[in-house]
PyMOL Python script that loads the backbone (N, CA, C, O; Angstrom):
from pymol import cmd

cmd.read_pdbstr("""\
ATOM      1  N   UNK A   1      40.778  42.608  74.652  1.00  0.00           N
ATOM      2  CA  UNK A   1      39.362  42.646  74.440  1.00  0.00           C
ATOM      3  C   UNK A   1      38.684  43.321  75.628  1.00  0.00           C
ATOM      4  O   UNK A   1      38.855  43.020  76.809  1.00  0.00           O
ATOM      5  N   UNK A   2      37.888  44.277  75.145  1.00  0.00           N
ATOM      6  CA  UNK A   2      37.312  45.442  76.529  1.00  0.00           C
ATOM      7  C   UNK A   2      35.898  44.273  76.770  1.00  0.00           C
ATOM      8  O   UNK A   2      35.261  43.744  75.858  1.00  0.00           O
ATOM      9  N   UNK A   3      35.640  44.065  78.471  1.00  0.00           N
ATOM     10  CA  UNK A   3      34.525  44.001  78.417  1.00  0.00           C
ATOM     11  C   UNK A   3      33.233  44.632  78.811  1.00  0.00           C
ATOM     12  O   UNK A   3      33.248  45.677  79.461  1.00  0.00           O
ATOM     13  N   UNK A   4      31.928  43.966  78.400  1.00  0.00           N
ATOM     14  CA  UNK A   4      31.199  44.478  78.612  1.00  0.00           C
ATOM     15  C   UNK A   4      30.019  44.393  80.560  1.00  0.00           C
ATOM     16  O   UNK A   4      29.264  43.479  80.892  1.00  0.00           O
ATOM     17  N   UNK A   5      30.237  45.252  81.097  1.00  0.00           N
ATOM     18  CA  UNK A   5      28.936  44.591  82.019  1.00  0.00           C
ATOM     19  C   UNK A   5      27.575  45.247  81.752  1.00  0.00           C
ATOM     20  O   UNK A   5      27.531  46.471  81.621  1.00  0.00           O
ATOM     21  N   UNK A   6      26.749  44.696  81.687  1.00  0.00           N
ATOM     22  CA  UNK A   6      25.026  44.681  82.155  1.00  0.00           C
ATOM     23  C   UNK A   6      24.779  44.923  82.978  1.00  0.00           C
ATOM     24  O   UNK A   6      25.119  44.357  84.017  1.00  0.00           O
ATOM     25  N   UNK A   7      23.846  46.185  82.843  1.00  0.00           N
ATOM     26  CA  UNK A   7      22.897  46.672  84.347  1.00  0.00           C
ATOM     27  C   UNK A   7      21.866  45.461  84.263  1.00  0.00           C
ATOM     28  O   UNK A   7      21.778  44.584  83.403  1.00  0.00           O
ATOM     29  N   UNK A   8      21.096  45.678  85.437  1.00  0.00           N
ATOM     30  CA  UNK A   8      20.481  44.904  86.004  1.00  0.00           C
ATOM     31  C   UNK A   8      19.306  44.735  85.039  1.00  0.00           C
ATOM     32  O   UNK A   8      19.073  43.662  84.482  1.00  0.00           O
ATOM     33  N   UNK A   9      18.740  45.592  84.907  1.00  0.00           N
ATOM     34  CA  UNK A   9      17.701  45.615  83.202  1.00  0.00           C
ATOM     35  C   UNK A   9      18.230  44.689  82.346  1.00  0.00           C
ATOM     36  O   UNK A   9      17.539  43.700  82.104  1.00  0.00           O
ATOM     37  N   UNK A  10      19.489  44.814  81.748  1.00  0.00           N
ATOM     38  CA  UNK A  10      19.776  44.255  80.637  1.00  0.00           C
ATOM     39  C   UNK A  10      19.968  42.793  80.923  1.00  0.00           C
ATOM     40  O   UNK A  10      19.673  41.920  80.107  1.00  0.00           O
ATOM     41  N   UNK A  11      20.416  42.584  81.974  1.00  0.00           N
ATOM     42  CA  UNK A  11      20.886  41.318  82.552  1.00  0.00           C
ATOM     43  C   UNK A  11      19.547  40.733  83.069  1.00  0.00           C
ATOM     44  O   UNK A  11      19.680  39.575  83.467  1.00  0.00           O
ATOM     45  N   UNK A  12      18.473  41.160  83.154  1.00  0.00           N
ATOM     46  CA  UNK A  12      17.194  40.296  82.990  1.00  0.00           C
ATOM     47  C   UNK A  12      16.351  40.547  82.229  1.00  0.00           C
ATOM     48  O   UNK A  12      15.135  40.464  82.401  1.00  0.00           O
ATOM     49  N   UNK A  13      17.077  40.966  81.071  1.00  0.00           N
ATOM     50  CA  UNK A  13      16.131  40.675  79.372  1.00  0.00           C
ATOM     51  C   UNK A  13      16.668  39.701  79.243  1.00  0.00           C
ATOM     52  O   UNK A  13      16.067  38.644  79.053  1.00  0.00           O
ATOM     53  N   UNK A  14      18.308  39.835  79.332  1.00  0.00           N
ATOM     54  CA  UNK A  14      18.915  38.638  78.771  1.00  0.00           C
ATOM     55  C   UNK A  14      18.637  37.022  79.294  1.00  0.00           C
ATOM     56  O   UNK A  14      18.538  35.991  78.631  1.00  0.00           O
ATOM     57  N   UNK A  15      18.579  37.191  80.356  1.00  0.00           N
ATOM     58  CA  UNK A  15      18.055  35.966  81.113  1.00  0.00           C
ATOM     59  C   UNK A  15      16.077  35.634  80.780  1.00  0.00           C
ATOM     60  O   UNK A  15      15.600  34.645  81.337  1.00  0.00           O
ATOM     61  N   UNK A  16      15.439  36.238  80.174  1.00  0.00           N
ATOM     62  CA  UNK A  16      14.227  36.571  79.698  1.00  0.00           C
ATOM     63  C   UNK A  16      14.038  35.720  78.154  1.00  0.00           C
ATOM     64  O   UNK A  16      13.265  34.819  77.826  1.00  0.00           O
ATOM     65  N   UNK A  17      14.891  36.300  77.557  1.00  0.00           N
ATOM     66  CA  UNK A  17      15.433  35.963  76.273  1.00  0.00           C
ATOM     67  C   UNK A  17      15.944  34.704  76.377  1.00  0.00           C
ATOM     68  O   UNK A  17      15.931  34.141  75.282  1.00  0.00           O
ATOM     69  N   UNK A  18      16.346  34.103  77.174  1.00  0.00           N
ATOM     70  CA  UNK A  18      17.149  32.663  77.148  1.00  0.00           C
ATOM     71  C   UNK A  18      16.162  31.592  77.146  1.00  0.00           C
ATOM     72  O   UNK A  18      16.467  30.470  76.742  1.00  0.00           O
ATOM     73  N   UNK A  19      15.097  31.849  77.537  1.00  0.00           N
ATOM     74  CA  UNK A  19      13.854  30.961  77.560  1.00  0.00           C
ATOM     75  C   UNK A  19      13.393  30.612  76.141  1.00  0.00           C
ATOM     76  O   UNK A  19      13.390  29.503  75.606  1.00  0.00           O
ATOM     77  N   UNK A  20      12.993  31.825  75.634  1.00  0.00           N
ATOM     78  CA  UNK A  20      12.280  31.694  74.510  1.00  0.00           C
ATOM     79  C   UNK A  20      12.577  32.320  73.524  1.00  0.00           C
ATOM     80  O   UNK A  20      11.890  33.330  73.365  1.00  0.00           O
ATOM     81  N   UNK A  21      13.622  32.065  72.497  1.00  0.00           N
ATOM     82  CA  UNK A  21      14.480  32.762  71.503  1.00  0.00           C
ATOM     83  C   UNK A  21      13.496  33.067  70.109  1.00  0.00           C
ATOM     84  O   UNK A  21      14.165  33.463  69.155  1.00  0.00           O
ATOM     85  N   UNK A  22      11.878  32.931  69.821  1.00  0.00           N
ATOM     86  CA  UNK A  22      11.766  33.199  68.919  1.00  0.00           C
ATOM     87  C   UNK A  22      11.395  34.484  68.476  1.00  0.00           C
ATOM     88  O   UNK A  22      11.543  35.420  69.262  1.00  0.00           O
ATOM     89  N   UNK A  23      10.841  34.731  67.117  1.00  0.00           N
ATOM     90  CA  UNK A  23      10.688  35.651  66.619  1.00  0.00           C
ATOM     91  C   UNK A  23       9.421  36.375  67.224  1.00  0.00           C
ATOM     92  O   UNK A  23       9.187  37.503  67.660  1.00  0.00           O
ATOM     93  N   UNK A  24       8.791  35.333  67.068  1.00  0.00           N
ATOM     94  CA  UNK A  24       7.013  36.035  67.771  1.00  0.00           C
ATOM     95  C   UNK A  24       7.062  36.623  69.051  1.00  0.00           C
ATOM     96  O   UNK A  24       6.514  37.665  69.411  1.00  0.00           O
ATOM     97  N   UNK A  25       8.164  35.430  70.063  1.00  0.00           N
ATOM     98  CA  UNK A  25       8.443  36.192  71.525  1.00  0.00           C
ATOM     99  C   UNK A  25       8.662  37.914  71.647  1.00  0.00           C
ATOM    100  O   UNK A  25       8.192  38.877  72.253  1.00  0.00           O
ATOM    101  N   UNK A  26       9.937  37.512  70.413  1.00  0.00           N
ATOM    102  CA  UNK A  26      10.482  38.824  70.480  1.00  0.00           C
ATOM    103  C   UNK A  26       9.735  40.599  70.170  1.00  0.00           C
ATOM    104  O   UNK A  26       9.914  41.716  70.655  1.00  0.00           O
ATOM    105  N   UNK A  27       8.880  40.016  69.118  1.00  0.00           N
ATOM    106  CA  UNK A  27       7.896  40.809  68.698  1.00  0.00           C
ATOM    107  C   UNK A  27       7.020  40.892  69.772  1.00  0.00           C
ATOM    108  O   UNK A  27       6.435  41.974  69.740  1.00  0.00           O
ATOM    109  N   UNK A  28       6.655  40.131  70.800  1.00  0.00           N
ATOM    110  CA  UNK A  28       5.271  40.233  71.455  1.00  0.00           C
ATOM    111  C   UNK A  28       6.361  41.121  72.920  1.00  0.00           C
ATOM    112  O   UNK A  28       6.010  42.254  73.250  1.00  0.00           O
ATOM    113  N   UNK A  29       7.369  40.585  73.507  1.00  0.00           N
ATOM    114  CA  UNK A  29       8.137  42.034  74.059  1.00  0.00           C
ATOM    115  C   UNK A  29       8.456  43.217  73.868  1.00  0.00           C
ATOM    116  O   UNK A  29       8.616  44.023  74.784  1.00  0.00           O
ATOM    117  N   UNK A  30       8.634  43.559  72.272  1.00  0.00           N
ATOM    118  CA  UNK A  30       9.016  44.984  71.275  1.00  0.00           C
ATOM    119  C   UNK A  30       7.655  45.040  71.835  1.00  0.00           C
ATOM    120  O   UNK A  30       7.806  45.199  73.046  1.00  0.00           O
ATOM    121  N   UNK A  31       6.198  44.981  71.506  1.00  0.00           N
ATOM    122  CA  UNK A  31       5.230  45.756  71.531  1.00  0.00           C
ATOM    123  C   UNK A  31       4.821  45.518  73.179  1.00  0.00           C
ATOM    124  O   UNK A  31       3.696  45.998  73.318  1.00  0.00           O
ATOM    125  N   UNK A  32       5.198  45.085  74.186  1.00  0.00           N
ATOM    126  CA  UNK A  32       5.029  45.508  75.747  1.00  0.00           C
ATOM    127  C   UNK A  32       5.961  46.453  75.789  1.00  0.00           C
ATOM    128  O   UNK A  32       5.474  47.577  75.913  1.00  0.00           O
ATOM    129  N   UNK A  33       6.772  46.427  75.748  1.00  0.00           N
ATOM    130  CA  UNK A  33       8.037  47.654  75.942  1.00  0.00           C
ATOM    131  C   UNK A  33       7.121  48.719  75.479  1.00  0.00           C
ATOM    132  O   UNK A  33       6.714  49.600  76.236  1.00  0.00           O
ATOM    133  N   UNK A  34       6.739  48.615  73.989  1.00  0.00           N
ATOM    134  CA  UNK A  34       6.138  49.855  73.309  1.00  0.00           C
ATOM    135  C   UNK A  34       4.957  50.872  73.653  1.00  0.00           C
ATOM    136  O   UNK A  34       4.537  51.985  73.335  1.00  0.00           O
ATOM    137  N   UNK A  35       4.561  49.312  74.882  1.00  0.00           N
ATOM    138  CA  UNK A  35       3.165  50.565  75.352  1.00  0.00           C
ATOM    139  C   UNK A  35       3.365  50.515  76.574  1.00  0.00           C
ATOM    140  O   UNK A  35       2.706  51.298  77.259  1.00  0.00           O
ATOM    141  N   UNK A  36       4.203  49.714  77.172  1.00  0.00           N
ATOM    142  CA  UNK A  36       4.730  50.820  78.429  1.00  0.00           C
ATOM    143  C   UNK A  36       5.259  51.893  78.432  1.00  0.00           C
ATOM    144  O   UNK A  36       4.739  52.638  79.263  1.00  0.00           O
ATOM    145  N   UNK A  37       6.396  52.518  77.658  1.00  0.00           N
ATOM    146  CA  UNK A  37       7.150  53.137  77.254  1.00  0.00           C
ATOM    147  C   UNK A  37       5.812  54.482  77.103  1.00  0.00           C
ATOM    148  O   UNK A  37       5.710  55.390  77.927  1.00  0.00           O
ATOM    149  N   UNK A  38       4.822  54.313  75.783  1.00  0.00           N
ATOM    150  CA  UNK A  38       3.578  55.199  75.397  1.00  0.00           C
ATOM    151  C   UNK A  38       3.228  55.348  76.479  1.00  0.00           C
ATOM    152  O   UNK A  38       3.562  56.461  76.885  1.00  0.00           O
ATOM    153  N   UNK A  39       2.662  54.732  77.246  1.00  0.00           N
ATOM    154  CA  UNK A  39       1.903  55.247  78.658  1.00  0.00           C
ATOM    155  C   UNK A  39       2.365  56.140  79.518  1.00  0.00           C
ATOM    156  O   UNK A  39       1.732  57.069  80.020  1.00  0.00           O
ATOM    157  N   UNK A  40       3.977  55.726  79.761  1.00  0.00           N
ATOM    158  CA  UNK A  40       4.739  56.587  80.731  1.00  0.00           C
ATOM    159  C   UNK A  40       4.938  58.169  79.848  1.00  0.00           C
ATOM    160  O   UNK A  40       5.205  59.237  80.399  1.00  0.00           O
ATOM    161  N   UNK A  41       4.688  57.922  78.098  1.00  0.00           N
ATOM    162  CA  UNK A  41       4.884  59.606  77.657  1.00  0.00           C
ATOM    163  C   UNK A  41       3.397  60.120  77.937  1.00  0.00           C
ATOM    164  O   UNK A  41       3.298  60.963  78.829  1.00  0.00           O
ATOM    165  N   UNK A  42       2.405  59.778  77.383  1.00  0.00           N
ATOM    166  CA  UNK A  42       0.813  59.927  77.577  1.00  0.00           C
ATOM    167  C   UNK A  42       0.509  60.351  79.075  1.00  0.00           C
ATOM    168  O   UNK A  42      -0.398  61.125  79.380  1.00  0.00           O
ATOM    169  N   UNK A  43       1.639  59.570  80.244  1.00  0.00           N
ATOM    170  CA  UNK A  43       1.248  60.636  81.753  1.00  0.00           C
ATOM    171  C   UNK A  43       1.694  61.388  81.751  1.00  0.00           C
ATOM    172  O   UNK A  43       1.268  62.155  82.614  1.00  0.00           O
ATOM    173  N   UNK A  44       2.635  61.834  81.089  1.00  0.00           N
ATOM    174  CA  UNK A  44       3.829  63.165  81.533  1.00  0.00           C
ATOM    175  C   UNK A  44       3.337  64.228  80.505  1.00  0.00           C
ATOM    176  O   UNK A  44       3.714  65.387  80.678  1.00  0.00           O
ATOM    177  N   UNK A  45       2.677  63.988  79.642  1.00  0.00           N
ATOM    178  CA  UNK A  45       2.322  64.743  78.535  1.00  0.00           C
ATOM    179  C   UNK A  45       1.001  65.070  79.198  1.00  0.00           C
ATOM    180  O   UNK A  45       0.638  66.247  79.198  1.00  0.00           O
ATOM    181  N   UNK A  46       0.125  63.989  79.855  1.00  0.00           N
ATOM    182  CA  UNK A  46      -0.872  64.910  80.267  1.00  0.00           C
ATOM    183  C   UNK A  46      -0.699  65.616  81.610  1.00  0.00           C
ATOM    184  O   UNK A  46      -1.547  66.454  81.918  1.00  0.00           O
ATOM    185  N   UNK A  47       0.462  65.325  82.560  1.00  0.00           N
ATOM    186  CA  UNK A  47       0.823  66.010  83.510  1.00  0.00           C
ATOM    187  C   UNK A  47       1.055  67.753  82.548  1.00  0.00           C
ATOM    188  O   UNK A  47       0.211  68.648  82.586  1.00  0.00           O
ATOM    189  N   UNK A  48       2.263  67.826  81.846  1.00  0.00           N
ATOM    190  CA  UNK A  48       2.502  68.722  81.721  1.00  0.00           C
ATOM    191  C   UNK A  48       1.275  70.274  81.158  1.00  0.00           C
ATOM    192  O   UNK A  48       1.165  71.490  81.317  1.00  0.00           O
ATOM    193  N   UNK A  49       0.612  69.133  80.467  1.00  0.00           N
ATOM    194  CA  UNK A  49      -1.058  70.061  80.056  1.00  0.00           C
ATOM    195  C   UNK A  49      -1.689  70.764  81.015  1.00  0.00           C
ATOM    196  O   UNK A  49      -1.964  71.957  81.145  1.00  0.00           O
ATOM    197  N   UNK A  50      -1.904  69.590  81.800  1.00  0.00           N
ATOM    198  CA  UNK A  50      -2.600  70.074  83.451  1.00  0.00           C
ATOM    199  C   UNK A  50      -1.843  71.109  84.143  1.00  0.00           C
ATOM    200  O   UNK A  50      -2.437  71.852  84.924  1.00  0.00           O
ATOM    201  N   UNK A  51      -0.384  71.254  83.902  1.00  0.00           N
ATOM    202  CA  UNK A  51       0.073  72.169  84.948  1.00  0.00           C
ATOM    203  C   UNK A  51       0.598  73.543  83.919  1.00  0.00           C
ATOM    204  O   UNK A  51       1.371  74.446  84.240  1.00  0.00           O
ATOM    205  N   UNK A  52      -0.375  73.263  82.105  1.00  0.00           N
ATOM    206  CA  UNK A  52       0.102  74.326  81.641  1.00  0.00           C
ATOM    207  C   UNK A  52       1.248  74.647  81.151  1.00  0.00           C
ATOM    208  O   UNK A  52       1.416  75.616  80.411  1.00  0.00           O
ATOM    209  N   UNK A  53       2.099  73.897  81.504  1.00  0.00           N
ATOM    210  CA  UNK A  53       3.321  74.063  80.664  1.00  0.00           C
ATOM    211  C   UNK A  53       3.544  73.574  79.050  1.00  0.00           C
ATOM    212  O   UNK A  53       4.393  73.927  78.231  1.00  0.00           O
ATOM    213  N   UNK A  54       2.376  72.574  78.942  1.00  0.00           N
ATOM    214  CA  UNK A  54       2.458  72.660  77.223  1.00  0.00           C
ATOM    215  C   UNK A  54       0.983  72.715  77.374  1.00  0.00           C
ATOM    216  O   UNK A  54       0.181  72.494  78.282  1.00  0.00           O
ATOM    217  N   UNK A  55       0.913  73.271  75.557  1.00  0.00           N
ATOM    218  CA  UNK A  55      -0.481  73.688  75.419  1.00  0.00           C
ATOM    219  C   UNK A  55       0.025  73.422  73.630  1.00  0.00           C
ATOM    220  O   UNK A  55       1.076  73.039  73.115  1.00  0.00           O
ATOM    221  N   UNK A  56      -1.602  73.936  72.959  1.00  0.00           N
ATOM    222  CA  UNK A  56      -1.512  73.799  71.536  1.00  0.00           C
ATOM    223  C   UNK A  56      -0.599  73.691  70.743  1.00  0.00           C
ATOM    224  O   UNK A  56       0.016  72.839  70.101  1.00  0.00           O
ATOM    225  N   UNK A  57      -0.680  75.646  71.083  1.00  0.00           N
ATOM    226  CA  UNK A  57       0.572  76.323  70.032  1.00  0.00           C
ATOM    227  C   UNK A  57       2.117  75.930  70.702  1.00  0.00           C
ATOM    228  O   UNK A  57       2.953  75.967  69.799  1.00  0.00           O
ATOM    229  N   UNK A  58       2.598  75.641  71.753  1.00  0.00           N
ATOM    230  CA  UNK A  58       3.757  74.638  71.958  1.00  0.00           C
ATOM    231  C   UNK A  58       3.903  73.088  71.054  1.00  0.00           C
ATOM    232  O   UNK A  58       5.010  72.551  71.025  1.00  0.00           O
ATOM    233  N   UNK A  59       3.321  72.769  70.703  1.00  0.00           N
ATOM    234  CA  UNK A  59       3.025  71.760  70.164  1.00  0.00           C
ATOM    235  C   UNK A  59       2.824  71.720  68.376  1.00  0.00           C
ATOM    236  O   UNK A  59       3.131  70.868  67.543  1.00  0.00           O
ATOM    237  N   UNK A  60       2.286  72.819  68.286  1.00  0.00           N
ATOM    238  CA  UNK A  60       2.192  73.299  66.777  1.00  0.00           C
ATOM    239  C   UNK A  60       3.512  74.015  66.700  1.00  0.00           C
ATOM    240  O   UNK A  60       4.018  73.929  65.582  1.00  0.00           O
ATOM    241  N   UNK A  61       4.406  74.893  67.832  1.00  0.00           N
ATOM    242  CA  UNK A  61       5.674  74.980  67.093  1.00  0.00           C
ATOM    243  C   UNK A  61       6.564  73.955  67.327  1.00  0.00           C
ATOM    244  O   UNK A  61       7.761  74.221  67.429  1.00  0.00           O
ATOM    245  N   UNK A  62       6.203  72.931  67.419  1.00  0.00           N
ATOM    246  CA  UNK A  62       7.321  71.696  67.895  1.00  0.00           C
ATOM    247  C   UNK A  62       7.464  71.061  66.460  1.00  0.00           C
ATOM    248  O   UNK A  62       8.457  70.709  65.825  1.00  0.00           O
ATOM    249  N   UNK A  63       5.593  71.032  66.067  1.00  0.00           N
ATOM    250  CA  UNK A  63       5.731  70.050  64.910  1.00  0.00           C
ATOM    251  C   UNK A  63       6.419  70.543  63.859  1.00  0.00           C
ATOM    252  O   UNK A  63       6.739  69.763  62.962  1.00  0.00           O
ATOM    253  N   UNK A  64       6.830  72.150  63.766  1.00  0.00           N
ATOM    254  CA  UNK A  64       7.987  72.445  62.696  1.00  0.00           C
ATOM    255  C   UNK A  64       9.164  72.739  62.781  1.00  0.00           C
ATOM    256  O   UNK A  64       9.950  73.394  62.097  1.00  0.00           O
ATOM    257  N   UNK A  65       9.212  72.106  63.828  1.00  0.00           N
ATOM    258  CA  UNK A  65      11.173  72.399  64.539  1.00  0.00           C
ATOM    259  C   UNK A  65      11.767  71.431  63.961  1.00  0.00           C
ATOM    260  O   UNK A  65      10.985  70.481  64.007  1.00  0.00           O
ATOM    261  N   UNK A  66      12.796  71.104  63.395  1.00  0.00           N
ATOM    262  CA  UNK A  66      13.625  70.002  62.862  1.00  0.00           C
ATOM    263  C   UNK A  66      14.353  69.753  63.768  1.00  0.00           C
ATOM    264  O   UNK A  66      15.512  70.167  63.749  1.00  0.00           O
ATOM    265  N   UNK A  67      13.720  68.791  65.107  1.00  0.00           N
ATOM    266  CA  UNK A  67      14.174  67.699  65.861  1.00  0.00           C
ATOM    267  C   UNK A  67      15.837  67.115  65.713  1.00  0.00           C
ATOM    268  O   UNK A  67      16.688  67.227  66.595  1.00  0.00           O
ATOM    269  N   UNK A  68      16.028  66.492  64.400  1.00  0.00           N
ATOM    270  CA  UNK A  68      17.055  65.545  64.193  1.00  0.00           C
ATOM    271  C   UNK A  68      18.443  66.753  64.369  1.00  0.00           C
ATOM    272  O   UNK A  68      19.524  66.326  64.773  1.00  0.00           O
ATOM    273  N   UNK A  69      18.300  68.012  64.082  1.00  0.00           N
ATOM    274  CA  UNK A  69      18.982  69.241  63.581  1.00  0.00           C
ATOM    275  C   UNK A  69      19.744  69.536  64.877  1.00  0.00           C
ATOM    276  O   UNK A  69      19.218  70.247  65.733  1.00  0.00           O
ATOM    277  N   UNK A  70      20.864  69.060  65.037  1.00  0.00           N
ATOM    278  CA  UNK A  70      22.322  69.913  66.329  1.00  0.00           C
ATOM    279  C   UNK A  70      22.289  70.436  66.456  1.00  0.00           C
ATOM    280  O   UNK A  70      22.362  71.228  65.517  1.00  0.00           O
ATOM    281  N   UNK A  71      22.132  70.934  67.746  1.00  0.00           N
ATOM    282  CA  UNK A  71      22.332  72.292  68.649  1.00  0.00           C
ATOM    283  C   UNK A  71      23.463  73.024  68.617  1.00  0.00           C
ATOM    284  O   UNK A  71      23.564  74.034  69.312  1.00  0.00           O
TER     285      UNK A  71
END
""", "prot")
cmd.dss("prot")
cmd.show_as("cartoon", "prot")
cmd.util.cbc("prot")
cmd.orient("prot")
């Protein structure tokens, strides 16, 4: 049996999680994660505006690139 170790992140969700196993907890962490996570794209996205490297039409050809599609 291979095991597993935990970075330090994971190993204090998990210890996070041991407190309070319910559903609502869990949901009310999914949506902190979710807008920390948004915030940290929302600075870098407006960094990158500010310094010009994305703009509109970068963005209008993004929205028809098929993402999911292997390089």
């Amino acid at each position: 049996m291979e095991t597993t170790v935990f970075n330090p992140t994971q190993q204090h969700l998990l210890k996070l999680f041991a407190h309070d196993n319910s559903e609502a907890f869990a949901r009310e962490i999914q949506t902190v994660l979710m807008r920390h996570f948004q915030e940290k794209l929302d600075r870098e996205a407006d960094r990158l505006w500010d310094e010009g490297i994305l703009d509109q039409a970068k963005l209008d050809a993004i929205r028809t690139e098929d993402l999911h599609q292997k390089h």
